[in-house]
C-alpha positions as CSV (number, residue, x, y, z in Angstrom):
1,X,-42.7,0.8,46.0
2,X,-41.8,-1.5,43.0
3,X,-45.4,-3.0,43.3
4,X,-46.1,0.1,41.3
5,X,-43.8,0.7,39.3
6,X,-44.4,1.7,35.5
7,X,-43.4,0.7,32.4
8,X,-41.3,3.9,31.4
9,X,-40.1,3.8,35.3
10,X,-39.4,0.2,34.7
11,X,-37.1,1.6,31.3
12,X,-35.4,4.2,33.4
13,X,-34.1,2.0,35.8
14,X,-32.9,-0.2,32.3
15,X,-30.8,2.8,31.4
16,X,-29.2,3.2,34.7
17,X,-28.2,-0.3,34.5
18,X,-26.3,0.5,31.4
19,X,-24.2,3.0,33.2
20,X,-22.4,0.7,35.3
21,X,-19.3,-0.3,34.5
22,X,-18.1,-3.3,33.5
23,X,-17.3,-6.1,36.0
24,X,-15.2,-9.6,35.4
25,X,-18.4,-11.5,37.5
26,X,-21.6,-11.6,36.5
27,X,-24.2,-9.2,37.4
28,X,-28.3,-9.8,38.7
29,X,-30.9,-7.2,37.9
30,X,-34.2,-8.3,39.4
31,X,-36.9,-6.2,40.0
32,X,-39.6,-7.7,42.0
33,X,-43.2,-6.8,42.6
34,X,-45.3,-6.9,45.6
35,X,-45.6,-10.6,46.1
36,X,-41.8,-10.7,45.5
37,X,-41.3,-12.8,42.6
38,X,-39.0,-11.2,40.0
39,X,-40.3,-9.7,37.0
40,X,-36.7,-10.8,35.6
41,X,-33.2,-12.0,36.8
42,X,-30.0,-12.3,34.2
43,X,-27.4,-13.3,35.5
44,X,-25.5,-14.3,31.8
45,X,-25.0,-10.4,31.2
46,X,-22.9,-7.7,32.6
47,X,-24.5,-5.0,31.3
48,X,-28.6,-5.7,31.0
49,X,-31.0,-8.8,30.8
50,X,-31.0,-10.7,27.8
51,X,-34.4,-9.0,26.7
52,X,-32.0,-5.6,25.9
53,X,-30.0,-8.2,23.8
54,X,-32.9,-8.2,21.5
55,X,-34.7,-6.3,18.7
56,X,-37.5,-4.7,20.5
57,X,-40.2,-2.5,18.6
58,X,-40.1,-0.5,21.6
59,X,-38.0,2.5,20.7
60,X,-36.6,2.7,23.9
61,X,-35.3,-0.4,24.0
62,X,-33.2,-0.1,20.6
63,X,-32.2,3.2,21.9
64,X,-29.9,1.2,25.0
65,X,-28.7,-1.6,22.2
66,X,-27.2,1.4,20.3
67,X,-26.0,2.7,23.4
68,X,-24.4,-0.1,24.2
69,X,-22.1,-0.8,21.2
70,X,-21.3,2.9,21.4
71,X,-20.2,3.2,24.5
72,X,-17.1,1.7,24.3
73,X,-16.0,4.0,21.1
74,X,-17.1,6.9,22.0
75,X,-20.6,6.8,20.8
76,X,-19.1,5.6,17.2
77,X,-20.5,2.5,16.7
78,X,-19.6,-1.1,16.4
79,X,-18.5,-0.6,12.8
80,X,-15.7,1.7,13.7
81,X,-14.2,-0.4,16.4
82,X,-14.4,-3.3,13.2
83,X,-12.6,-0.5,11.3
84,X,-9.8,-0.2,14.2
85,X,-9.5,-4.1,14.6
86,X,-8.6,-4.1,10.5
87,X,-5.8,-1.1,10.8
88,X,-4.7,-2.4,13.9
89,X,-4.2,-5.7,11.9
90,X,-2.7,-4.2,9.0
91,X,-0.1,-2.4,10.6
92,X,-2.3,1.5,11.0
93,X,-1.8,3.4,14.4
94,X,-0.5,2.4,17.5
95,X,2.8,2.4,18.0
96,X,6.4,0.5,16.9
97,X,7.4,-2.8,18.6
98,X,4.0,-4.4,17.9
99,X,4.6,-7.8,16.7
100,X,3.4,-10.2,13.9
101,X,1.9,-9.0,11.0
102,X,1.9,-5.2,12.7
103,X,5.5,-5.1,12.2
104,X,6.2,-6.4,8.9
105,X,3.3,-4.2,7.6
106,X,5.2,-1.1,9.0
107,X,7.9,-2.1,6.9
108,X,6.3,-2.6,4.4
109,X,4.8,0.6,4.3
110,X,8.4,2.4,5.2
111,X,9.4,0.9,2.0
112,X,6.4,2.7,-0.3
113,X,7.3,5.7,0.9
114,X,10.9,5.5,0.7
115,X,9.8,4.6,-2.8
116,X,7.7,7.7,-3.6
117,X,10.5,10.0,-2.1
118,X,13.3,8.6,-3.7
119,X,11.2,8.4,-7.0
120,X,9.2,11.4,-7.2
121,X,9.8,14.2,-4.1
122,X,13.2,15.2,-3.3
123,X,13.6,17.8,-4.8
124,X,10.3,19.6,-3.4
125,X,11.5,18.0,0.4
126,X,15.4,19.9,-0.7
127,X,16.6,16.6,-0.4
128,X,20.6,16.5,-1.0
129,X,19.9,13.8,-4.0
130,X,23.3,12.9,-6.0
131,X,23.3,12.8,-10.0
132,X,23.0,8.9,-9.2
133,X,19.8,9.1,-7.3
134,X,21.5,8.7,-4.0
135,X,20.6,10.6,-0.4
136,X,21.8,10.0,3.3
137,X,19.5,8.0,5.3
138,X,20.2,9.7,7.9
139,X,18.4,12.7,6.0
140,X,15.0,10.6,4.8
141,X,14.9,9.7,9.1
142,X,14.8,13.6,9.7
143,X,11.8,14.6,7.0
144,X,8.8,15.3,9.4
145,X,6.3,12.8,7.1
146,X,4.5,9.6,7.9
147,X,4.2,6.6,6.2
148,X,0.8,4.5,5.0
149,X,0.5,3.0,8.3
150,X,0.4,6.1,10.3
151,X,4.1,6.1,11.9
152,X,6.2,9.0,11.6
153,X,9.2,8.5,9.7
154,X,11.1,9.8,12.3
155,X,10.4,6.9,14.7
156,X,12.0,4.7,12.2
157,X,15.6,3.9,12.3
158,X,18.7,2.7,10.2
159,X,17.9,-0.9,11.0
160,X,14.4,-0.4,9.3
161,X,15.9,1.2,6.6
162,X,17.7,-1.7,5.9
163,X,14.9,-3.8,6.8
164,X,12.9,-2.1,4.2
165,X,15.4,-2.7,1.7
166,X,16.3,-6.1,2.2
167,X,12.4,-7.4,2.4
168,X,11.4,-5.6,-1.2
169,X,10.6,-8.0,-3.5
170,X,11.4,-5.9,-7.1
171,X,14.7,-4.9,-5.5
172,X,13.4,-1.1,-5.7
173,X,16.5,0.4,-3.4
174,X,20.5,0.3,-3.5
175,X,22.4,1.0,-0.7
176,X,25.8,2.1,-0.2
177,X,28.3,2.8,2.5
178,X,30.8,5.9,2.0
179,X,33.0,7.3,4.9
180,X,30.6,6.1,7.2
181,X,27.1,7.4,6.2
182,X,24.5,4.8,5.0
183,X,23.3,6.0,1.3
184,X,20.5,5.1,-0.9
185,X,18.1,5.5,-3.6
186,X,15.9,3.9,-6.2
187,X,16.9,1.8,-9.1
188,X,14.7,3.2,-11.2
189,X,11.1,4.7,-11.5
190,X,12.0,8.4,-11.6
191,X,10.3,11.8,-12.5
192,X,13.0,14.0,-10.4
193,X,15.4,15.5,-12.9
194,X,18.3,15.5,-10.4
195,X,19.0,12.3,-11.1
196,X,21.1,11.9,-14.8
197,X,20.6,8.5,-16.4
198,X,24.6,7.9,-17.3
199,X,25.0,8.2,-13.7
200,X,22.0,6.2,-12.2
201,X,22.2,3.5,-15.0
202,X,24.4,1.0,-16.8
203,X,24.6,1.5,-20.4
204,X,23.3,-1.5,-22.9
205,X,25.9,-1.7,-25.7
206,X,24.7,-4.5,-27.8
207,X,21.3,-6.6,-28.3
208,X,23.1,-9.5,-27.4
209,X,23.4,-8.4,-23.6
210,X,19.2,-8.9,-23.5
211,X,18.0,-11.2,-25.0
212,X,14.6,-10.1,-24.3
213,X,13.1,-6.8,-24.4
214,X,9.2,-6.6,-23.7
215,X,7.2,-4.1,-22.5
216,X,3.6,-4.9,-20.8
217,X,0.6,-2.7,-21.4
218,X,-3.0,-3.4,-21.8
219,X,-5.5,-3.5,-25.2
220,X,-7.2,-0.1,-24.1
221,X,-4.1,1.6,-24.5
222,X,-2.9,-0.1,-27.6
223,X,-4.1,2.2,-30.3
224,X,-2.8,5.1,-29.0
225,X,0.4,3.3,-29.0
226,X,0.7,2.1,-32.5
227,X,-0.1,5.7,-33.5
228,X,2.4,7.6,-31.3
229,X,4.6,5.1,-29.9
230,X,5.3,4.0,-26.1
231,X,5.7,7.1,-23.7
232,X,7.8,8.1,-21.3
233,X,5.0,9.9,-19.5
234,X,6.4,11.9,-16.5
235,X,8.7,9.7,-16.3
236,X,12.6,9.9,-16.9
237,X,12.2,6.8,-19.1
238,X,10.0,3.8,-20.9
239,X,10.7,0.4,-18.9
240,X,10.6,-2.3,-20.7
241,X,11.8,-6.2,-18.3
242,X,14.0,-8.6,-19.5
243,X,11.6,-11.4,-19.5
244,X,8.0,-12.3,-19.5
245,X,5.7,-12.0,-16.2
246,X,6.0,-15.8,-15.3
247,X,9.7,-15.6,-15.8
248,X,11.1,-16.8,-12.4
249,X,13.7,-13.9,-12.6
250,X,11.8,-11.4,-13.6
251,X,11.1,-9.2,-10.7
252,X,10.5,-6.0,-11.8
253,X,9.6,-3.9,-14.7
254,X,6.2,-5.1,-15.8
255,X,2.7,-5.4,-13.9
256,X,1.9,-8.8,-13.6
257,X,-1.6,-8.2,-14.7
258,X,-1.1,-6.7,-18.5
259,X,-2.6,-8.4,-21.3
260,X,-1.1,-7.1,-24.2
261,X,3.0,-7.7,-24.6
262,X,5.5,-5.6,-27.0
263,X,8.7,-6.9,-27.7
264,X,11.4,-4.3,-29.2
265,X,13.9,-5.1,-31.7
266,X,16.5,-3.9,-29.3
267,X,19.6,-4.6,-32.8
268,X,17.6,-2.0,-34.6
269,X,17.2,0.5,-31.8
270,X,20.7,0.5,-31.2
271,X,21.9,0.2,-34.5
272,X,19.6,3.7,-35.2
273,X,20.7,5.9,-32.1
274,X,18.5,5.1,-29.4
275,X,20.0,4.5,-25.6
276,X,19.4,1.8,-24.1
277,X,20.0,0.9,-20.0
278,X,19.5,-1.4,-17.3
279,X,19.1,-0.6,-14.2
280,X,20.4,-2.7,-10.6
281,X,16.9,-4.7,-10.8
282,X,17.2,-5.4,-14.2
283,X,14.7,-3.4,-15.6
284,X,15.6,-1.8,-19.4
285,X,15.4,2.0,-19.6
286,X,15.4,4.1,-22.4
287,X,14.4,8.1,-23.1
288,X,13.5,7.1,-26.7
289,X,13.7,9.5,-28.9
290,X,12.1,12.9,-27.5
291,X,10.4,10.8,-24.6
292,X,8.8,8.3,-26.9
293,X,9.7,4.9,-28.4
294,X,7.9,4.7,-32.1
295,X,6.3,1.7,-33.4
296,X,8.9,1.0,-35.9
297,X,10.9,-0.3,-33.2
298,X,8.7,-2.7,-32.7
299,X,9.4,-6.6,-33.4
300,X,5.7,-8.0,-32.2
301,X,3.1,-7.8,-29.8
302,X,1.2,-10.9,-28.6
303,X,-1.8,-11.1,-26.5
304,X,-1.2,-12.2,-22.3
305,X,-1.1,-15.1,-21.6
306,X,-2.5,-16.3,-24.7
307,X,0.3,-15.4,-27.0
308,X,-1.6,-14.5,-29.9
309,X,0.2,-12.3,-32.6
310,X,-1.6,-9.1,-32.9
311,X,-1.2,-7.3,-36.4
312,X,0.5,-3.9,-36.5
313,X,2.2,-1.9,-39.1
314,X,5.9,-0.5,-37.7
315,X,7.1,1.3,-41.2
């Protein structure tokens, strides 16, 4: 019988091969013709002879290769299996207690979106939010959301929370204990109006308690600056850091990648009304004056990292 055999027989027996399932110990495929020597014999593949492995311009033939990386996907292809490999490895899907890099990139994640809550969406979630930015944990762990790596916020627990907290490297969170319920909430960062600044924020009485006041931004923005001042945006306030971006201690308050610095003349702002705050993480706060801090306030801007002076008028 296999004496005659055809080519597209020949290929039909090819794809029933591909059908078996896989095996720890190698598999022979040998078709043989009349005089019994094998037309081929592969014993290095589980699946199919080492012709399958490949490019053919037989259509056929490509037809099984794409099969073949398919298969175990659900007919999705090699890429999206690449695709899992990298969320997997980033902390996406499957489930908590997965070690290495998994874990720390869950909390991670639980931390940017305690961040965006606490910042931006309690009051649309009817979170209990304090005048000083605080809510129970205990309430964030009961909000039916996820966070960036796919794991529901209720699978997370107090210890995470804390977790979260402790690993943040711009000290983002404060927490508190009182009669027995874990608190917390942002430093700083807000557009909710719940919060009030008095109570969130310590007040800055006099220019001598910061030394430095700069605020980073970037030349495309600059113009529309000098003619309308710094804004506030949506925002509860302008942020300005106590220290320049290579400043060991300064941790939060500036994007390390700006490349145009404005320093404010914190005496005069004072002296002419304007409140002034820092927050837990040492970042400077103001409203301004009706949400904006005018370029007379100004006492230079320099070019990052160059520290160039770049000409402005603040009258």
């Amino acid at each position: 019988m296999f004496a005659s055999v055809s080519d597209t027989t020949f290929l039909a027996l090819r794809h029933c091969r591909l059908l078996l399932p896989r095996v720890s110990t190698p598999v022979t495929v040998t078709v043989t013709s009349s005089s019994s020597s094998p037309l081929f014999s592969s014993p290095s593949s589980s699946y199919f002879p080492p012709t399958m492995n490949n490019k053919s311009t037989n259509p056929n033939t490509s037809s099984f290769s794409s099969y073949a990386h398919s298969s175990s996907s659900g007919g999705r292809g090699s890429s999206f299996d690449m695709r899992n490999d990298r969320e997997r490895t980033r902390g996406r899907g499957g489930g908590r207690g997965g070690g290495g890099s998994s874990g720390k990139d869950k909390i991670d994640a639980l931390g940017r979106l305690l961040t965006r809550i606490l910042r931006h969406m309690a009051s649309e979630l009817n979170l209990d939010m304090r005048s000083d930015g605080y809510v129970k944990v205990n309430d964030l762990l009961k909000l039916n959301m996820k966070t960036f790596a796919n794991v529901p916020l209720r699978s997370h627990n107090i210890d995470d929370v804390r977790e979260a907290v402790r690993k943040d490297n711009k000290q983002r969170f404060s927490l508190i204990e009182e009669n027995g319920e874990l608190l917390i909430r942002a430093n700083q960062g807000h557009t909710v109006t719940t919060v009030e600044t008095e109570s969130l924020l310590k007040p800055i009485l006099s220019a001598e308690e910061v030394p430095v006041c700069v605020h980073g931004t970037y030349r495309k923005n600059l113009d529309s600056i000098l003619e309308s001042g710094l804004k506030r945006m949506k925002r509860l306030h302008v942020h300005f850091s106590c220290g320049l971006p290579t400043d060991g201690e300064v941790i939060s308050g500036m994007r390390r990648d700006v490349n145009v610095l404005i320093f404010l003349d914190v005496r005069k702002a004072l002296e002419e009304g304007m409140k002034l705050f820092i927050s837990d993480n040492k970042v400077i706060l103001t409203e301004g004056f009706d949400g904006a801090v005018p370029p007379k306030y100004f006492q230079k801007i320099e070019s990052w990292p160059g520290r160039q002076p770049i000409p402005f008028q603040n009258n």
